[in-house]
C-alpha positions in Angstrom: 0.0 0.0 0.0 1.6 3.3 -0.5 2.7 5.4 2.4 0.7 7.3 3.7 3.1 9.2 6.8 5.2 11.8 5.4 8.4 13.8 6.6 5.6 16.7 7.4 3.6 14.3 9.6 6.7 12.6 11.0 7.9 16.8 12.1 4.7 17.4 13.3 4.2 14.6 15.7 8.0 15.5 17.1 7.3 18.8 17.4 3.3 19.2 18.1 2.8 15.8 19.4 0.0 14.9 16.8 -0.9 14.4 13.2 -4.0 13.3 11.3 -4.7 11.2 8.6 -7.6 11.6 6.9 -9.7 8.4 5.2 -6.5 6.0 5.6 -8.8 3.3 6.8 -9.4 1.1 4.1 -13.4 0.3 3.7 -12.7 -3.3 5.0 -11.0 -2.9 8.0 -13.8 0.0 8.8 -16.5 -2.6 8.3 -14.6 -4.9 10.6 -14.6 -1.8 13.3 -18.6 -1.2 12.9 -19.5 -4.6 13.5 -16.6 -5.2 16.1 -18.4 -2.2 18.1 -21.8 -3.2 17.9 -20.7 -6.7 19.4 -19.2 -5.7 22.3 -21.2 -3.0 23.4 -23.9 -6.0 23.5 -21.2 -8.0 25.4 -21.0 -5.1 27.7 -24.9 -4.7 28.0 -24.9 -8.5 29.6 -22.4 -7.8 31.8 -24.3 -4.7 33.3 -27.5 -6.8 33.3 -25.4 -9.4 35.5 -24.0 -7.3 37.7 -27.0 -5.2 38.4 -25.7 -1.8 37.3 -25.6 0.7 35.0 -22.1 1.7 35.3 -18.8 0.0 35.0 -15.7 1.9 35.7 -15.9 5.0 33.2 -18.8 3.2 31.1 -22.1 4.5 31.3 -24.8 2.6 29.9 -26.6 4.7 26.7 -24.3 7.5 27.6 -21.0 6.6 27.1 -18.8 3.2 26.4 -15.2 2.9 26.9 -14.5 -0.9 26.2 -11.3 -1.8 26.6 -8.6 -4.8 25.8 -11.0 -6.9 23.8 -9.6 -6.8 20.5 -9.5 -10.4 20.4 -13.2 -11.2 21.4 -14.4 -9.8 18.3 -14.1 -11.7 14.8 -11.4 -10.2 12.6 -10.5 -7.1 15.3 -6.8 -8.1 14.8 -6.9 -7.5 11.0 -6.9 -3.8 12.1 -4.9 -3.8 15.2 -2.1 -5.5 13.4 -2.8 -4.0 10.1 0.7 -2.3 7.7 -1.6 1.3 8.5 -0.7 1.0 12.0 2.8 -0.5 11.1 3.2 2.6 9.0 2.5 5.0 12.2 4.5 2.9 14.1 7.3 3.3 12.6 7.1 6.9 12.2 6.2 7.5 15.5 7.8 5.2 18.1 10.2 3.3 15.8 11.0 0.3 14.7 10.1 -2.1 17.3 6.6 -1.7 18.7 4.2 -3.7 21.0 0.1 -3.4 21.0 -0.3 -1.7 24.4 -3.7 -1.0 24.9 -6.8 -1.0 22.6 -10.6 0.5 23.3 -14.1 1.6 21.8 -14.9 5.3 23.0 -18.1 5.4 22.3 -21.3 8.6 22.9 -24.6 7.6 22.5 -27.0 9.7 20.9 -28.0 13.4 22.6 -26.6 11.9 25.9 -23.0 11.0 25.0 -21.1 13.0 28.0 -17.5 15.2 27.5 -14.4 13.4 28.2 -11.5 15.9 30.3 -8.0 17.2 29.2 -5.7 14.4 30.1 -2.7 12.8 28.7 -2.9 8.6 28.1 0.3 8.3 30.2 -1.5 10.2 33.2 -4.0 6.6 33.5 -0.4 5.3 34.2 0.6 7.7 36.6 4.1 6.7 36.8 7.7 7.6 34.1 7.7 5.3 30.9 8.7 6.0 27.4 6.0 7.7 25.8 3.4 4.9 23.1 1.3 6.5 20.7 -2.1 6.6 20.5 -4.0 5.8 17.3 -7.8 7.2 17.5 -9.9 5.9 14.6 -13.0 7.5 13.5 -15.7 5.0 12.8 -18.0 7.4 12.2 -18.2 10.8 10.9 -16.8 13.3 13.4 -17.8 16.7 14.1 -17.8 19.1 16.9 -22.1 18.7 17.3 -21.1 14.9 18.0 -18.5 15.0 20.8 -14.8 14.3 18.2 -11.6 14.8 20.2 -9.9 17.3 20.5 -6.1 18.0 20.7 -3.9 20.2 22.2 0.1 21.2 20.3 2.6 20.9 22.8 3.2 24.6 21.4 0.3 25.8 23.0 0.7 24.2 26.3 4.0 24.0 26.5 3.9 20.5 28.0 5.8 17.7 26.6 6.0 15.7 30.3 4.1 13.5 32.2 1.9 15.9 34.4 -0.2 14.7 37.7 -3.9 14.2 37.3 -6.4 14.5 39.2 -9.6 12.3 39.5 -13.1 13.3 39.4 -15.1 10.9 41.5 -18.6 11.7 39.9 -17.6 11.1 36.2 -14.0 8.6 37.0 -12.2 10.6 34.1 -8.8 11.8 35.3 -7.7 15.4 34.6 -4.6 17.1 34.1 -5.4 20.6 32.3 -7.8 22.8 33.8 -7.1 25.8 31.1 -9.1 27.5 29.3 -7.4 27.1 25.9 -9.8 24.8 23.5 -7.4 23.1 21.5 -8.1 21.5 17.8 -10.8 19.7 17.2 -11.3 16.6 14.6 -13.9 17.4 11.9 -13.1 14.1 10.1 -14.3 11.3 8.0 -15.2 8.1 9.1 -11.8 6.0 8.1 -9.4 9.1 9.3 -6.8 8.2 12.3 -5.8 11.4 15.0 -2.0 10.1 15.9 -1.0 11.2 19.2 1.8 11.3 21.6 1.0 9.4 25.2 2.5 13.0 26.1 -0.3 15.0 24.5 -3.1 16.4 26.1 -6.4 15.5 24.3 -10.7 15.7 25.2 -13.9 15.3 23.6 -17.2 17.0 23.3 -20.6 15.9 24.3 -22.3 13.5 21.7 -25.6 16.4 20.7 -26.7 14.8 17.7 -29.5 11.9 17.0 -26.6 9.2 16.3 -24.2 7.2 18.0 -20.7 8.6 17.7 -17.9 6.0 17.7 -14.4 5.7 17.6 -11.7 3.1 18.1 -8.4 3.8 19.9 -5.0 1.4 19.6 -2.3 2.4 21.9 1.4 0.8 20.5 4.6 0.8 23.1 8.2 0.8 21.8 8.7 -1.4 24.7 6.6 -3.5 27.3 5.4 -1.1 30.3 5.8 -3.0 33.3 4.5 -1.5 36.6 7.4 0.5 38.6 9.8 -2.3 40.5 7.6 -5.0 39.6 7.4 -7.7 36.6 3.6 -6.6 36.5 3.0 -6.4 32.8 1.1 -3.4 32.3 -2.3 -3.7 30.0 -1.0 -5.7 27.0 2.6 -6.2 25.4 1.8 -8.2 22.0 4.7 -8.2 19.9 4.2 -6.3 16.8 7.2 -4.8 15.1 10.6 -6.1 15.0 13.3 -4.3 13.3 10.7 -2.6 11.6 9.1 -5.9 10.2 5.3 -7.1 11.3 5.8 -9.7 13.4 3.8 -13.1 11.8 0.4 -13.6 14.0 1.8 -17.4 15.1 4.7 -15.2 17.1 2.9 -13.0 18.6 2.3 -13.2 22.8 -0.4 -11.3 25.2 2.6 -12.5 27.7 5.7 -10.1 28.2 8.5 -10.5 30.5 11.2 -8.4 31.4 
């Protein structure tokens, strides 16, 4: 496939922490997202219904969904996970070597879908690592009426370190910008991809339209994170890259050791 990260993008993401690529989804993999989506948030549904609630850690049922680490309980997820797109940012972001980190559906429901805070992904860690990037797909058209992300140049903030956050106990989001500066938003396609630095501070809107707005975020380390002084494996560390090759799908491991 031809490349589709150029010298610009590669600058950009060095020096602004981000990048976007606009309809580099192929119409495929996008199906395979869609469907991917709608079967889990079903799986999710159950799971409510069998624990009695309405509300699993930052998931709110027909409000918000943020379904995480099931890439491989839905048919054909890895196609896309482990897909020469994300090899292509991979490359050009963290570099050759790379390991699938983390992987979640952010999803809004319609007219209820609530705002997501100014955080950086490394501030859910909470502790020093080398910086992963963040791939957030658009599975549906996004626009600022139906809650798309927003993100924030390290020129503007001037913050290229991990900063503390804070947690707010009604909505579970944790937050480390409390500024008033509204960052860029992501009027894109369905198919587009925001890259982003662990590093960078990013949000979302509220969801005001009549649809469901959906997106799908993969999170690739250059490393395994473990937790400090531990052999913990943090979240995932599935090989991906070696040497700047796709590793073959019969080597790859959920397990990591130091």
């Amino acid at each position: 496939m031809p490349q589709l990260v150029t010298d610009e993008h590669r600058a950009q993401f060095q020096d602004e922490g981000y990048f976007i690529l606009e309809r580099a989804i192929p119409d495929d993999h996008l199906a395979i997202l869609r469907d991917s989506c709608d079967l889990l948030i079903d799986l999710m549904h159950q799971e409510m219904d069998r624990l009695g609630v309405d509300h699993i850690h930052i998931s709110h049922r027909g409000k918000r969904y943020h379904i995480a680490k099931k890439y491989d309980q839905a048919p054909r997820l890895h196609e896309y996970v482990f897909s020469e797109l994300m090899a292509e940012i991979c490359r050009a972001t963290i570099g050759e070597d790379a390991y699938l980190f983390y992987d979640q559906y952010v999803v809004k429901a319609a007219e209820k879908g609530i705002t997501f805070s100014w955080h950086q992904d490394s501030g859910y860690l909470g502790f020093a690592h080398r910086p992963y990037v963040t791939c957030w797909a658009a599975v549906d058209n996004m626009t600022i009426e139906n809650g798309t992300a927003y993100v924030m140049p390290f020129s503007t903030i001037g913050i290229k370190t991990l900063v503390e956050h804070i947690r707010d106990p009604e909505t579970g989001d944790k937050i480390g910008y409390f500024g008033q500066e509204p960052g860029i938003p992501a009027v894109v396609p369905a198919g587009s991809v925001v890259v982003f630095s662990s590093l960078s501070f990013h949000r979302s809107g509220a969801n005001a339209t009549d649809k469901m707005r959906r997106a799908y975020v993969t999170q690739y380390s250059p490393a395994p994170i473990f937790k400090p002084e531990t052999d913990e494996l943090m979240h995932f560390g599935v090989p991906f890259l070696k040497d700047g090759k796709v590793i073959r799908e019969s080597e790859r491991s959920g397990v990591a050791t130091r």
